[in-house]
Jmol script that loads the backbone (N, CA, C; Angstrom):
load data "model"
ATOM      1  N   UNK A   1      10.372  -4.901 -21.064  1.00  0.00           N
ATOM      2  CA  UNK A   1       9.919  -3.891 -20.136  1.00  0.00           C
ATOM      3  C   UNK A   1       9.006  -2.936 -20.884  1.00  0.00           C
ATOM      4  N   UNK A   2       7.946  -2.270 -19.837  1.00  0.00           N
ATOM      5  CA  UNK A   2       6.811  -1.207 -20.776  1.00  0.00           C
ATOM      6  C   UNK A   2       7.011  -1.054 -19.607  1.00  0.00           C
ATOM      7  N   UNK A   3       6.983   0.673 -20.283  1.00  0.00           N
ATOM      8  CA  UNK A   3       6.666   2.231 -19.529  1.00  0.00           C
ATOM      9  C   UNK A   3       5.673   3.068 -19.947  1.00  0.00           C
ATOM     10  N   UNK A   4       4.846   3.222 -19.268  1.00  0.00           N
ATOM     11  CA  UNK A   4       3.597   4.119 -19.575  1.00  0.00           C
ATOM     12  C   UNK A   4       3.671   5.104 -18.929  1.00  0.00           C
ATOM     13  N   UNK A   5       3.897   6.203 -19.004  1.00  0.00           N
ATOM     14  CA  UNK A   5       3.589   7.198 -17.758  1.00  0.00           C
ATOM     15  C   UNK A   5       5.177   7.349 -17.428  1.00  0.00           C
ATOM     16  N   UNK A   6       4.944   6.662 -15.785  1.00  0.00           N
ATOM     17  CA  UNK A   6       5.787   6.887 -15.317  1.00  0.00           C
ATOM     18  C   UNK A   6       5.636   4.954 -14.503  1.00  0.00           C
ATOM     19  N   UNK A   7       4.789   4.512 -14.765  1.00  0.00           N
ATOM     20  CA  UNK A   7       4.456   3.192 -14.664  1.00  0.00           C
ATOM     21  C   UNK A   7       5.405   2.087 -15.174  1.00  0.00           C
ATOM     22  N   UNK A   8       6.164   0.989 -14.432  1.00  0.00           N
ATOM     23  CA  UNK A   8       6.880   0.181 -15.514  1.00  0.00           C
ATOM     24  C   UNK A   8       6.247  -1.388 -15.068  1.00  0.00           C
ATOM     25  N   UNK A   9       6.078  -2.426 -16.393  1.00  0.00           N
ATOM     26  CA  UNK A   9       6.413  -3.358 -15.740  1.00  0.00           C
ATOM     27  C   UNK A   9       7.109  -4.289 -16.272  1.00  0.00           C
ATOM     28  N   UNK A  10       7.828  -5.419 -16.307  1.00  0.00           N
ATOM     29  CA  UNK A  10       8.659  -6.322 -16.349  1.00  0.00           C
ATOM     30  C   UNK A  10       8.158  -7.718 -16.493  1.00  0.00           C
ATOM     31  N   UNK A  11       8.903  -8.879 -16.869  1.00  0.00           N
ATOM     32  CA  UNK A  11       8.791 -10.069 -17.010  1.00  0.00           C
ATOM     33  C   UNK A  11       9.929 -10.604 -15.735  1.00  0.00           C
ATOM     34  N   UNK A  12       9.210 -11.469 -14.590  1.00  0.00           N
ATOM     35  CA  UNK A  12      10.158 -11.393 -13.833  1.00  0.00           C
ATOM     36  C   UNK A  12      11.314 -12.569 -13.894  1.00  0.00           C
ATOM     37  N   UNK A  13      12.320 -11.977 -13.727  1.00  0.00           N
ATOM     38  CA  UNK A  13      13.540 -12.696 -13.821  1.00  0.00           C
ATOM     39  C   UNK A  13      14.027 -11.984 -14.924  1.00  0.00           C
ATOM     40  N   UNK A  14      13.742 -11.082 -15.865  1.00  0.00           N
ATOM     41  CA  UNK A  14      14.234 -11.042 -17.004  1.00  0.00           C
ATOM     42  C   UNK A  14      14.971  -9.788 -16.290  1.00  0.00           C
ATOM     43  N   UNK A  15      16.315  -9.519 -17.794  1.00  0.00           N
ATOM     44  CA  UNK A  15      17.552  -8.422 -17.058  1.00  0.00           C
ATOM     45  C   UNK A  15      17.020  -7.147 -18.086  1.00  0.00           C
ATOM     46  N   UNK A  16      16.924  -5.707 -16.957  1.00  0.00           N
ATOM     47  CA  UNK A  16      16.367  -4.830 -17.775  1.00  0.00           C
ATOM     48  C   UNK A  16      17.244  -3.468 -17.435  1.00  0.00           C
ATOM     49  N   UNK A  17      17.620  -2.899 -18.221  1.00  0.00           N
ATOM     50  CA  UNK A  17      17.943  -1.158 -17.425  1.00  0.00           C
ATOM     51  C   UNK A  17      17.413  -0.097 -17.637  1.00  0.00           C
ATOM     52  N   UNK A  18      17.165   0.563 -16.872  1.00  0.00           N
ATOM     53  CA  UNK A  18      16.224   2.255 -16.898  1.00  0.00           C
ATOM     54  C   UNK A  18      17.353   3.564 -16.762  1.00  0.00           C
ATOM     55  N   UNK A  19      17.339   3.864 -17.653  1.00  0.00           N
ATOM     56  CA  UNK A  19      18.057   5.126 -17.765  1.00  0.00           C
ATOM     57  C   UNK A  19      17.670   6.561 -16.955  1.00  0.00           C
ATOM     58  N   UNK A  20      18.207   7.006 -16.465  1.00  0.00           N
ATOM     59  CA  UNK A  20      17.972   7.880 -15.934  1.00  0.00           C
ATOM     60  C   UNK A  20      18.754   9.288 -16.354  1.00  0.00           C
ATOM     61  N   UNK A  21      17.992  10.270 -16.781  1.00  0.00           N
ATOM     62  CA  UNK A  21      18.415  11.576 -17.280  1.00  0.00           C
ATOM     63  C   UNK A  21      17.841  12.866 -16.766  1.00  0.00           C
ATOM     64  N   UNK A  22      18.218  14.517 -16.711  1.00  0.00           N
ATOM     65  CA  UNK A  22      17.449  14.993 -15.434  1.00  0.00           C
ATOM     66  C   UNK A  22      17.405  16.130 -16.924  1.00  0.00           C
ATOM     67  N   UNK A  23      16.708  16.989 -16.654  1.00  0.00           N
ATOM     68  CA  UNK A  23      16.748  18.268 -17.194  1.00  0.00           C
ATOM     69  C   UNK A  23      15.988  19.609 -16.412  1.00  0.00           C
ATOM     70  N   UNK A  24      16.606  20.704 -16.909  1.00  0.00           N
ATOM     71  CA  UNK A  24      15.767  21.728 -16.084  1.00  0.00           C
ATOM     72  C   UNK A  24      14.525  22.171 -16.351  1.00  0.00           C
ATOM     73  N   UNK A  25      13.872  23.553 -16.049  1.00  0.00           N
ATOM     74  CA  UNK A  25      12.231  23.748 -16.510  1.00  0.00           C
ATOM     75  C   UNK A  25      12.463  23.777 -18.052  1.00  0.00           C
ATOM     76  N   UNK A  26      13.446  24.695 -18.284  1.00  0.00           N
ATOM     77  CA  UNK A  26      13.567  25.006 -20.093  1.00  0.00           C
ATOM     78  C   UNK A  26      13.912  23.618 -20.884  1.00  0.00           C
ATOM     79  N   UNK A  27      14.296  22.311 -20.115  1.00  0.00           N
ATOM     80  CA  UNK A  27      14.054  21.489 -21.176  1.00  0.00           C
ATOM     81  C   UNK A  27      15.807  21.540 -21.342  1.00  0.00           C
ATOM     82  N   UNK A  28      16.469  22.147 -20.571  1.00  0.00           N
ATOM     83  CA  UNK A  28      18.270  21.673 -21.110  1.00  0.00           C
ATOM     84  C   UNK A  28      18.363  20.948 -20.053  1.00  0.00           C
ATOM     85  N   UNK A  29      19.618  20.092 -20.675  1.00  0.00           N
ATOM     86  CA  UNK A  29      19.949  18.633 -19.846  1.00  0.00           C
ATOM     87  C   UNK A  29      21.028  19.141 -18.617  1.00  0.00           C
ATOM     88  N   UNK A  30      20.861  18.431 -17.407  1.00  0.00           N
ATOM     89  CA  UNK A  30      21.173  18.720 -16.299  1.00  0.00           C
ATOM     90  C   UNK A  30      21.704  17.448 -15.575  1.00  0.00           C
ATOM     91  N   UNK A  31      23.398  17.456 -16.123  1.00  0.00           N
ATOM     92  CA  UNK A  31      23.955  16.252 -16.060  1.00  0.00           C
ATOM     93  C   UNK A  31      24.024  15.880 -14.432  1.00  0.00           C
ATOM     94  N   UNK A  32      23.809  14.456 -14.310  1.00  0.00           N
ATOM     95  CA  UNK A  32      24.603  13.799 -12.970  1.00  0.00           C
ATOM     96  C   UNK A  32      25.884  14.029 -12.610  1.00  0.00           C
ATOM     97  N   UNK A  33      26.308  13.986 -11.464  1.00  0.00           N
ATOM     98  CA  UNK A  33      28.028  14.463 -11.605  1.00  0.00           C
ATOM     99  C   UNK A  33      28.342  13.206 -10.154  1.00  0.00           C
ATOM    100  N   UNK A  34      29.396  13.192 -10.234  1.00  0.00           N
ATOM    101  CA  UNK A  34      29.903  12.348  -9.019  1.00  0.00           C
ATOM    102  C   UNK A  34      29.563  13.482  -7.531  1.00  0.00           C
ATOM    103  N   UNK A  35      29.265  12.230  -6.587  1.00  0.00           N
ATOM    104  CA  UNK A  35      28.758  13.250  -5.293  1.00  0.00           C
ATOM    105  C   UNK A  35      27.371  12.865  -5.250  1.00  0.00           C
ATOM    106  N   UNK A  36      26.435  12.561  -6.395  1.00  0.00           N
ATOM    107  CA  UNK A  36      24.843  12.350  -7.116  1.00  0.00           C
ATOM    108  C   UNK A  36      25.146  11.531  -6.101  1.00  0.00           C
ATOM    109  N   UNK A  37      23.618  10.819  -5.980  1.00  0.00           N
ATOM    110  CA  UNK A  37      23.336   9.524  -5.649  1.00  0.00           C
ATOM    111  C   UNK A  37      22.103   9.422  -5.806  1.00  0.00           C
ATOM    112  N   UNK A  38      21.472   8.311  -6.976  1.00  0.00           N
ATOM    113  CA  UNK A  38      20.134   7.925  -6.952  1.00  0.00           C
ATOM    114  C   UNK A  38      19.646   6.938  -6.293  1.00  0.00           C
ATOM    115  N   UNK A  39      18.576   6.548  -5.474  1.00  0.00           N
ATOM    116  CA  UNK A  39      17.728   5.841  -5.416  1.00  0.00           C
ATOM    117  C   UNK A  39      16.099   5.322  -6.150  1.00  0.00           C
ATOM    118  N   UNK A  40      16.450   4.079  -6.311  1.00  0.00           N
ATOM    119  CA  UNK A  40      15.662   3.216  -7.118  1.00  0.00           C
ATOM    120  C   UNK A  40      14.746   2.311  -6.124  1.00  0.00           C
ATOM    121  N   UNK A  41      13.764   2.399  -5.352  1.00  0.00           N
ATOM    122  CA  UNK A  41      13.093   1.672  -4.157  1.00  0.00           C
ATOM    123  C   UNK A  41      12.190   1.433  -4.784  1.00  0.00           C
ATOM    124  N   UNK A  42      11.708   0.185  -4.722  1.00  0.00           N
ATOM    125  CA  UNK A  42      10.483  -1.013  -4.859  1.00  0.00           C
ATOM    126  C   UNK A  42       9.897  -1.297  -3.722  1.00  0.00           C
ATOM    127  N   UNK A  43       8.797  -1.144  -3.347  1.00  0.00           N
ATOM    128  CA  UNK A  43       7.860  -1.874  -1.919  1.00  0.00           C
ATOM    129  C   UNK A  43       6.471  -2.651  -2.593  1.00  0.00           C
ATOM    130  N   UNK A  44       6.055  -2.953  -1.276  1.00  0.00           N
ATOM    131  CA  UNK A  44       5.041  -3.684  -1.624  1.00  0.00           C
ATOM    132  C   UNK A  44       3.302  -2.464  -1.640  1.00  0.00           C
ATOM    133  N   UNK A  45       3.777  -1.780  -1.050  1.00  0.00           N
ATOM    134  CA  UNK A  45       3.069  -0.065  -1.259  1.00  0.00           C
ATOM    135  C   UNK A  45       3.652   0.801  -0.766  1.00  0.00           C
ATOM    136  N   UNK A  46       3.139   1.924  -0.825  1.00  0.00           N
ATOM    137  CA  UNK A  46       3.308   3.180  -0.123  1.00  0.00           C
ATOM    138  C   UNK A  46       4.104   3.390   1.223  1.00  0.00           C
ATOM    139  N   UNK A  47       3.112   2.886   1.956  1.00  0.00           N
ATOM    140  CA  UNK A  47       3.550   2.957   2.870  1.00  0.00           C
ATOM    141  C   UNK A  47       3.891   1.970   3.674  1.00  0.00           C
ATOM    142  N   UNK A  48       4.668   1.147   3.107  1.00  0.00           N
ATOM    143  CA  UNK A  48       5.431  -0.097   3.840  1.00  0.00           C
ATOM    144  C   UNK A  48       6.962  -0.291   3.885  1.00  0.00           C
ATOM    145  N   UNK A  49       7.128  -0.245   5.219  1.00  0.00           N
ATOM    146  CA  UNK A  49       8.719   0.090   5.748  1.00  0.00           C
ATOM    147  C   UNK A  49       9.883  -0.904   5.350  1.00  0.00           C
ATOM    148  N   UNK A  50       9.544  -2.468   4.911  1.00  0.00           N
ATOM    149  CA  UNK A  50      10.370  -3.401   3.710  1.00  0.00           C
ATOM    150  C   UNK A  50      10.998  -3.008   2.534  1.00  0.00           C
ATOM    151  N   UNK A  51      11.756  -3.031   1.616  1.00  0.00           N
ATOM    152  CA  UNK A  51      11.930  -2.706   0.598  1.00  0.00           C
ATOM    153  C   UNK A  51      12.023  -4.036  -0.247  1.00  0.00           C
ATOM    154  N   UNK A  52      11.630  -3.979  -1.153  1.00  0.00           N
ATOM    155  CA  UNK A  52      11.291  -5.808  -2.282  1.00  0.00           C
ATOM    156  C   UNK A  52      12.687  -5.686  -2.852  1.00  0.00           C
ATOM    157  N   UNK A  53      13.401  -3.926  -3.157  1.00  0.00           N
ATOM    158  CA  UNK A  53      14.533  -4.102  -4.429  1.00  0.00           C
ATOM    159  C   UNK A  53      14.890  -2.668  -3.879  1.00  0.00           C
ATOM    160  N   UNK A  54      16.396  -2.661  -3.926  1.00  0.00           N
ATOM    161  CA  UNK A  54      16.175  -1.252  -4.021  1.00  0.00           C
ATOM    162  C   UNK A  54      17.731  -0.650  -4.642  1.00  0.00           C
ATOM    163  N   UNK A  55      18.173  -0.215  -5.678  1.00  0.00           N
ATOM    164  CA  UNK A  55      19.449  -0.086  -6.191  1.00  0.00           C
ATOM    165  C   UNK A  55      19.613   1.461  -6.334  1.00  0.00           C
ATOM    166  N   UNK A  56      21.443   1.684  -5.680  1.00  0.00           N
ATOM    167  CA  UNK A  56      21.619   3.011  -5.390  1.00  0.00           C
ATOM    168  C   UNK A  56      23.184   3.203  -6.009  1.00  0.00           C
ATOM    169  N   UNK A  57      22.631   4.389  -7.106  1.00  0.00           N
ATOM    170  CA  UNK A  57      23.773   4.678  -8.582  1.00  0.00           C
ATOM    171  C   UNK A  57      24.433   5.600  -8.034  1.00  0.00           C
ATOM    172  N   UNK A  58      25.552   5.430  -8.150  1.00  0.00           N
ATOM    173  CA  UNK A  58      26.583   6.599  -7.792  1.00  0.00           C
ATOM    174  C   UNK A  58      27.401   7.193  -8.656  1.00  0.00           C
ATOM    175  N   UNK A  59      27.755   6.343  -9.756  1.00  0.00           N
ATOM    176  CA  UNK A  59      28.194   6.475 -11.079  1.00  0.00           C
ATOM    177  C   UNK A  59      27.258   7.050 -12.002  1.00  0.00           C
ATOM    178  N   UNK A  60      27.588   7.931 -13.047  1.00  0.00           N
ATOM    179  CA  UNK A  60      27.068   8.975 -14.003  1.00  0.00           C
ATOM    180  C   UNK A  60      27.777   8.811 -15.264  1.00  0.00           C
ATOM    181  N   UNK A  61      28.008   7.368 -15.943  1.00  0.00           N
ATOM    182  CA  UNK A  61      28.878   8.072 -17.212  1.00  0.00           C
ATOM    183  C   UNK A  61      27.698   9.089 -18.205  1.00  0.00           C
ATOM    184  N   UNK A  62      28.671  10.094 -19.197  1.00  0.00           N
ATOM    185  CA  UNK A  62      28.347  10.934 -19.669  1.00  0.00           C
ATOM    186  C   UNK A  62      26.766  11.795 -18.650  1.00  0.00           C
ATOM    187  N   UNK A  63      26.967  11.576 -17.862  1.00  0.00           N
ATOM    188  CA  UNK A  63      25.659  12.436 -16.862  1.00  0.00           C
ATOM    189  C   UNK A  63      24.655  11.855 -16.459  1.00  0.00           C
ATOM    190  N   UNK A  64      24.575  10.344 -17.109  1.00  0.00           N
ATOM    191  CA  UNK A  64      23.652   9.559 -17.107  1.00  0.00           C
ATOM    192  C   UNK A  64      23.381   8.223 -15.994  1.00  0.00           C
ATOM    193  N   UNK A  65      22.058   8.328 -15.502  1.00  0.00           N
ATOM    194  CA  UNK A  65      22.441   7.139 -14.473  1.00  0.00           C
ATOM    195  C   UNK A  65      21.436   5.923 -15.006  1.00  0.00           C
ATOM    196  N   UNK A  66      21.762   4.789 -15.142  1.00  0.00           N
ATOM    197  CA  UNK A  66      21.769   3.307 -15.640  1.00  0.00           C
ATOM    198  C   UNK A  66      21.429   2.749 -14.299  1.00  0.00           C
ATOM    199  N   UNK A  67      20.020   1.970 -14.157  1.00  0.00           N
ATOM    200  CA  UNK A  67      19.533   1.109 -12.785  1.00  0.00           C
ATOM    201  C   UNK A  67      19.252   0.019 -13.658  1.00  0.00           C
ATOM    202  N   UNK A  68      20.154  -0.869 -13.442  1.00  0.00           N
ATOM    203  CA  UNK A  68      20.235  -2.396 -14.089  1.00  0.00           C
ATOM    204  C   UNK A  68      19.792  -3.225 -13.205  1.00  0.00           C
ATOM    205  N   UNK A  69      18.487  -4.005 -13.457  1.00  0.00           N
ATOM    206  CA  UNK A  69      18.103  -5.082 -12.842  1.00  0.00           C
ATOM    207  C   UNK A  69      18.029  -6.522 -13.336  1.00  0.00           C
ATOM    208  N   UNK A  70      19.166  -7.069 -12.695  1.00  0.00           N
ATOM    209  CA  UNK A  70      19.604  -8.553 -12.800  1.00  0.00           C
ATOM    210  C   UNK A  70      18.437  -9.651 -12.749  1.00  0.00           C
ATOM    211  N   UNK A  71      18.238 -10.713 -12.673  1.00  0.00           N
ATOM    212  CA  UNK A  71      17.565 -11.773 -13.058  1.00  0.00           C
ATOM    213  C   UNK A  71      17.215 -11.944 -11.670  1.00  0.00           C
ATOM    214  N   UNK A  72      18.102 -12.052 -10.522  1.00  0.00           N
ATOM    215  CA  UNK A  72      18.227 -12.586  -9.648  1.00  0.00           C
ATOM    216  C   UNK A  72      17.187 -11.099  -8.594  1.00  0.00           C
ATOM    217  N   UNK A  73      17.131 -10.200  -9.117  1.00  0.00           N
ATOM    218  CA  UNK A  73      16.785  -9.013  -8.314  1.00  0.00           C
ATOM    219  C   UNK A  73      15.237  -9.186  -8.211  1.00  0.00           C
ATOM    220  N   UNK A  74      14.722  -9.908  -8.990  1.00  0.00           N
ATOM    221  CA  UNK A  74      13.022 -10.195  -9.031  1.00  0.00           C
ATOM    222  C   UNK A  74      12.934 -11.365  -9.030  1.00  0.00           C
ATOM    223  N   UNK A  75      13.643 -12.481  -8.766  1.00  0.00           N
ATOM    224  CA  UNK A  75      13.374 -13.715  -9.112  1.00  0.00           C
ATOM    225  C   UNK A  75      12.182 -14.727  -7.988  1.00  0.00           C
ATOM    226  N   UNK A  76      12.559 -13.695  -7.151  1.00  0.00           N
ATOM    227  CA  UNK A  76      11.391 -14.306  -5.341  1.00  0.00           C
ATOM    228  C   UNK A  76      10.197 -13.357  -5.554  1.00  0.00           C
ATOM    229  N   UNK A  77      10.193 -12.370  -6.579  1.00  0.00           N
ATOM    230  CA  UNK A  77       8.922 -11.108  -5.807  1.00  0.00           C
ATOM    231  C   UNK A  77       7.653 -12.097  -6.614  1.00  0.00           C
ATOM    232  N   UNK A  78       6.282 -11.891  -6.459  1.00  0.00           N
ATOM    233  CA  UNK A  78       5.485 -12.390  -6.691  1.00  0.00           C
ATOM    234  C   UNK A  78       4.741 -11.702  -8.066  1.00  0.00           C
ATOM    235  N   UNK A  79       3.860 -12.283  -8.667  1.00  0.00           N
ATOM    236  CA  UNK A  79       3.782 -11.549  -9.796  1.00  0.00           C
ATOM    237  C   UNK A  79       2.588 -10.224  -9.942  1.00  0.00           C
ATOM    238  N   UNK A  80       2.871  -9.208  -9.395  1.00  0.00           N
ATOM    239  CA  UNK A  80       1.685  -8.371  -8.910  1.00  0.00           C
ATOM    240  C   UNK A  80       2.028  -6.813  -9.535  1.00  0.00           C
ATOM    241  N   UNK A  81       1.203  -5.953  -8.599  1.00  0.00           N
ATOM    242  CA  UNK A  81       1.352  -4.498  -8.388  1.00  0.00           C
ATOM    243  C   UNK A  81       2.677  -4.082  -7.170  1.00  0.00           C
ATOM    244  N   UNK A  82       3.749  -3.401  -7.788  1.00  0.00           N
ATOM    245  CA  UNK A  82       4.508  -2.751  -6.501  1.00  0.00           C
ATOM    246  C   UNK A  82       4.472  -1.256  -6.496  1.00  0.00           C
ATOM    247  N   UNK A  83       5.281  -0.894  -6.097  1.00  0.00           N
ATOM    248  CA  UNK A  83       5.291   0.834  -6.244  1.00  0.00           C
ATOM    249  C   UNK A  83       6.177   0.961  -5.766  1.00  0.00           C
ATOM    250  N   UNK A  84       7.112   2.030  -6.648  1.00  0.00           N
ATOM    251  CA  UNK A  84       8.866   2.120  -6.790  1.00  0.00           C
ATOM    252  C   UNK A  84       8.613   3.763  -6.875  1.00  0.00           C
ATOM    253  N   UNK A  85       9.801   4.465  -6.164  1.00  0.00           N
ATOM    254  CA  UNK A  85       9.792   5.909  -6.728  1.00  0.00           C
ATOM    255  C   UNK A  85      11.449   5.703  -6.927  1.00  0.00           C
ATOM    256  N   UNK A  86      11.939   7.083  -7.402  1.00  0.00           N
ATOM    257  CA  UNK A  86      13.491   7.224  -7.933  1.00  0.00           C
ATOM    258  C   UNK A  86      13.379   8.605  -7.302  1.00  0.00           C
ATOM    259  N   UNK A  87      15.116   8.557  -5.957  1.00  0.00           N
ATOM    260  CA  UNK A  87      15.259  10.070  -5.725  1.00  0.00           C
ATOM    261  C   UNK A  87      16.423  10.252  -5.729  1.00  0.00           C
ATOM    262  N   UNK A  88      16.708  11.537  -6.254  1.00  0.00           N
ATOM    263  CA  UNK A  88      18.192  12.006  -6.265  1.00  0.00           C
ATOM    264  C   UNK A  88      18.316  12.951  -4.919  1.00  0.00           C
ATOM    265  N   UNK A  89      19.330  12.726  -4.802  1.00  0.00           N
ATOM    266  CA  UNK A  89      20.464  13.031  -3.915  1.00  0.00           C
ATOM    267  C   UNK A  89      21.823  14.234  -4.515  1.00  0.00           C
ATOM    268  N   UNK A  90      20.958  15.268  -4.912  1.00  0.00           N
ATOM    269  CA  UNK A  90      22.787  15.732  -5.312  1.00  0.00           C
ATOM    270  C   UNK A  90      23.850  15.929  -4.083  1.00  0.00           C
ATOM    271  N   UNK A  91      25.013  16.274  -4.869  1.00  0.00           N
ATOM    272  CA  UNK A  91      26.220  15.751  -4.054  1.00  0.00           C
ATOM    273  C   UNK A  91      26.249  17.210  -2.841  1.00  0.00           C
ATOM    274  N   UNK A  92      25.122  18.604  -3.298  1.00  0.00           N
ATOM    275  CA  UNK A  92      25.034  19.440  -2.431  1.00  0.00           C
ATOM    276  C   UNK A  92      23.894  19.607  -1.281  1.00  0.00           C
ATOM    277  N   UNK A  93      23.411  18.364  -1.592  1.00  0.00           N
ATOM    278  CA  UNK A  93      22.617  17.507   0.189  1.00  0.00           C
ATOM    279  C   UNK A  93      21.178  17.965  -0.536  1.00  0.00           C
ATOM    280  N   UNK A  94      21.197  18.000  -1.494  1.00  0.00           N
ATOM    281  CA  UNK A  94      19.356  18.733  -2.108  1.00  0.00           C
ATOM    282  C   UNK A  94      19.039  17.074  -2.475  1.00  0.00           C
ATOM    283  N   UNK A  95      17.546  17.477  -1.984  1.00  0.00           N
ATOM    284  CA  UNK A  95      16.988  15.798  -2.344  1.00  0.00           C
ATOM    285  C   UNK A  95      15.243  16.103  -3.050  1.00  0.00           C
ATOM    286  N   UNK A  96      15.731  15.146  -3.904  1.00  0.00           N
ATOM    287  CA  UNK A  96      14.339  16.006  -4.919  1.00  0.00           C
ATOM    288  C   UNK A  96      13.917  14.374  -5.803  1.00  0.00           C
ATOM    289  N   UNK A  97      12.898  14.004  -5.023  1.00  0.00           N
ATOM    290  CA  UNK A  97      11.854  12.840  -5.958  1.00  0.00           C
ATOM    291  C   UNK A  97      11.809  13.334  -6.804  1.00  0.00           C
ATOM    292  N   UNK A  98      12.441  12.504  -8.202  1.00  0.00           N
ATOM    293  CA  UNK A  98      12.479  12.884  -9.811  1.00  0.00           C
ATOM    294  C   UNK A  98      10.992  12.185 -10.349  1.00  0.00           C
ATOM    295  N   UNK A  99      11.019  11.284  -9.854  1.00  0.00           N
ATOM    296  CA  UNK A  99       9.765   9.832 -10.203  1.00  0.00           C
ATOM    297  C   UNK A  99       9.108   9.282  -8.743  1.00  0.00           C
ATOM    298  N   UNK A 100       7.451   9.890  -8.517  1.00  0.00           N
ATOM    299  CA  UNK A 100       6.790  10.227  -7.448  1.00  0.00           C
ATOM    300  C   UNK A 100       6.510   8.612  -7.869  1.00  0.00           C
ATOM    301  N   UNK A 101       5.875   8.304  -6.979  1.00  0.00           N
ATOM    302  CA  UNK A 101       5.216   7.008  -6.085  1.00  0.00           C
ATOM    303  C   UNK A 101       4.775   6.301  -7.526  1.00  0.00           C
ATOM    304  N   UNK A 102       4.982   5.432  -8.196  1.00  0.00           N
ATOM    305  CA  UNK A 102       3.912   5.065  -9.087  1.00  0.00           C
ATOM    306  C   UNK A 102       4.440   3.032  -9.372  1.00  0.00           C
ATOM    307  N   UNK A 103       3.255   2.437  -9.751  1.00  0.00           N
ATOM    308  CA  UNK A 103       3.162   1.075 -10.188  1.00  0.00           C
ATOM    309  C   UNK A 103       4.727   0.798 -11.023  1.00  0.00           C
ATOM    310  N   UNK A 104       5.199  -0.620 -10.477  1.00  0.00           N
ATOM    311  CA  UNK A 104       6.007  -1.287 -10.895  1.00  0.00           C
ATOM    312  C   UNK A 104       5.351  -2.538 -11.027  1.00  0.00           C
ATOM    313  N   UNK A 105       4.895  -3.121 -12.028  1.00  0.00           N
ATOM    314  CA  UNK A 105       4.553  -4.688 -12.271  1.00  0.00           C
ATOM    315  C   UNK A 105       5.507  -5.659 -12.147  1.00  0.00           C
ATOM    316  N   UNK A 106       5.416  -6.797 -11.750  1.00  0.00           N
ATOM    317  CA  UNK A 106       5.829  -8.051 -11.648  1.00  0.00           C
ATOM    318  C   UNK A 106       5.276  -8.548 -12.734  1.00  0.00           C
ATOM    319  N   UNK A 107       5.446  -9.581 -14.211  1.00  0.00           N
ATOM    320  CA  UNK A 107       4.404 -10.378 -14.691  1.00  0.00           C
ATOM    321  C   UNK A 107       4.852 -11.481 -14.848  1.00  0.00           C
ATOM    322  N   UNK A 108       4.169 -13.041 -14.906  1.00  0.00           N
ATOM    323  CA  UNK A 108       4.458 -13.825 -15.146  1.00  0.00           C
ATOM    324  C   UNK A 108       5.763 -14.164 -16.141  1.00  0.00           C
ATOM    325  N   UNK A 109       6.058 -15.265 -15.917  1.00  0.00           N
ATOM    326  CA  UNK A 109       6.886 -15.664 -16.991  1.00  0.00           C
ATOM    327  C   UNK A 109       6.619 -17.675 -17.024  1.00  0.00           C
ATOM    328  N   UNK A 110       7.078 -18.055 -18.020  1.00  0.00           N
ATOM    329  CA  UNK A 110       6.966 -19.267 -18.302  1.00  0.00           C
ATOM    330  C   UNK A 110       8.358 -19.846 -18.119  1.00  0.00           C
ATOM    331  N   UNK A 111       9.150 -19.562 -18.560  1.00  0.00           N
ATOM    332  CA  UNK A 111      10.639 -20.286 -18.505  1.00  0.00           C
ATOM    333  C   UNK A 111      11.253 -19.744 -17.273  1.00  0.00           C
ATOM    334  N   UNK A 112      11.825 -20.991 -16.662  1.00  0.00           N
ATOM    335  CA  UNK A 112      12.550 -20.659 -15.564  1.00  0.00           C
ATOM    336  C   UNK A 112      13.762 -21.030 -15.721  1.00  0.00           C
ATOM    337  N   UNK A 113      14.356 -20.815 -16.861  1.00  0.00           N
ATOM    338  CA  UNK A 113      16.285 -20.821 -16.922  1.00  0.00           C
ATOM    339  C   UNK A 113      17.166 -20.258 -16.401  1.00  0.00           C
TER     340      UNK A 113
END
end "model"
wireframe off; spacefill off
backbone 0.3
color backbone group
């Protein structure tokens, strides 16, 4: 997996996880707590009402949220441009896009094991 930015892309089929960590303006860490809930959505753009992938963390060990993508979670998408954002949900109904609209790659792969 490569992250540029806020850009990721992948080898598809391969198993990858993205960590997820929050902090405030000053830069101190601003743990997840149970009640959280992230979303992890993949489309084919912007503005298209399908979702390709979409995984939702409810669990926080040590504050931290872990979006693990299995083999099987990209194994049909095609090998292109998508666009994924990540939004939290705290457990006090506030909803705040952490990671705005940006490119998720698909890329080839050669082995199909």
């Amino acid at each position: 997996m490569e992250i540029q930015g806020y850009n990721i892309s992948m080898i598809r089929g391969d198993t990858e996880t993205i960590k997820i960590s929050c902090k405030d303006t000053k830069g101190v860490d601003v743990p997840l707590v149970d009640g959280d809930t992230l979303y992890f959505t993949v489309k084919t753009s912007v503005g298209a009402e399908e979702k390709e992938m979409q995984k939702v963390i409810t669990e926080f060990p040590d504050g931290i949220g872990y979006i693990n993508i299995s083999p099987d979670n990209t194994k049909f998408m095609s090998f292109r441009n998508y666009y994924y954002d990540i939004q939290l949900t705290r457990a006090d109904g506030t909803v705040k896009t952490i990671i705005p609209p940006s490119i998720f790659t698909v890329k080839g792969e050669i082995t199909y094991e």
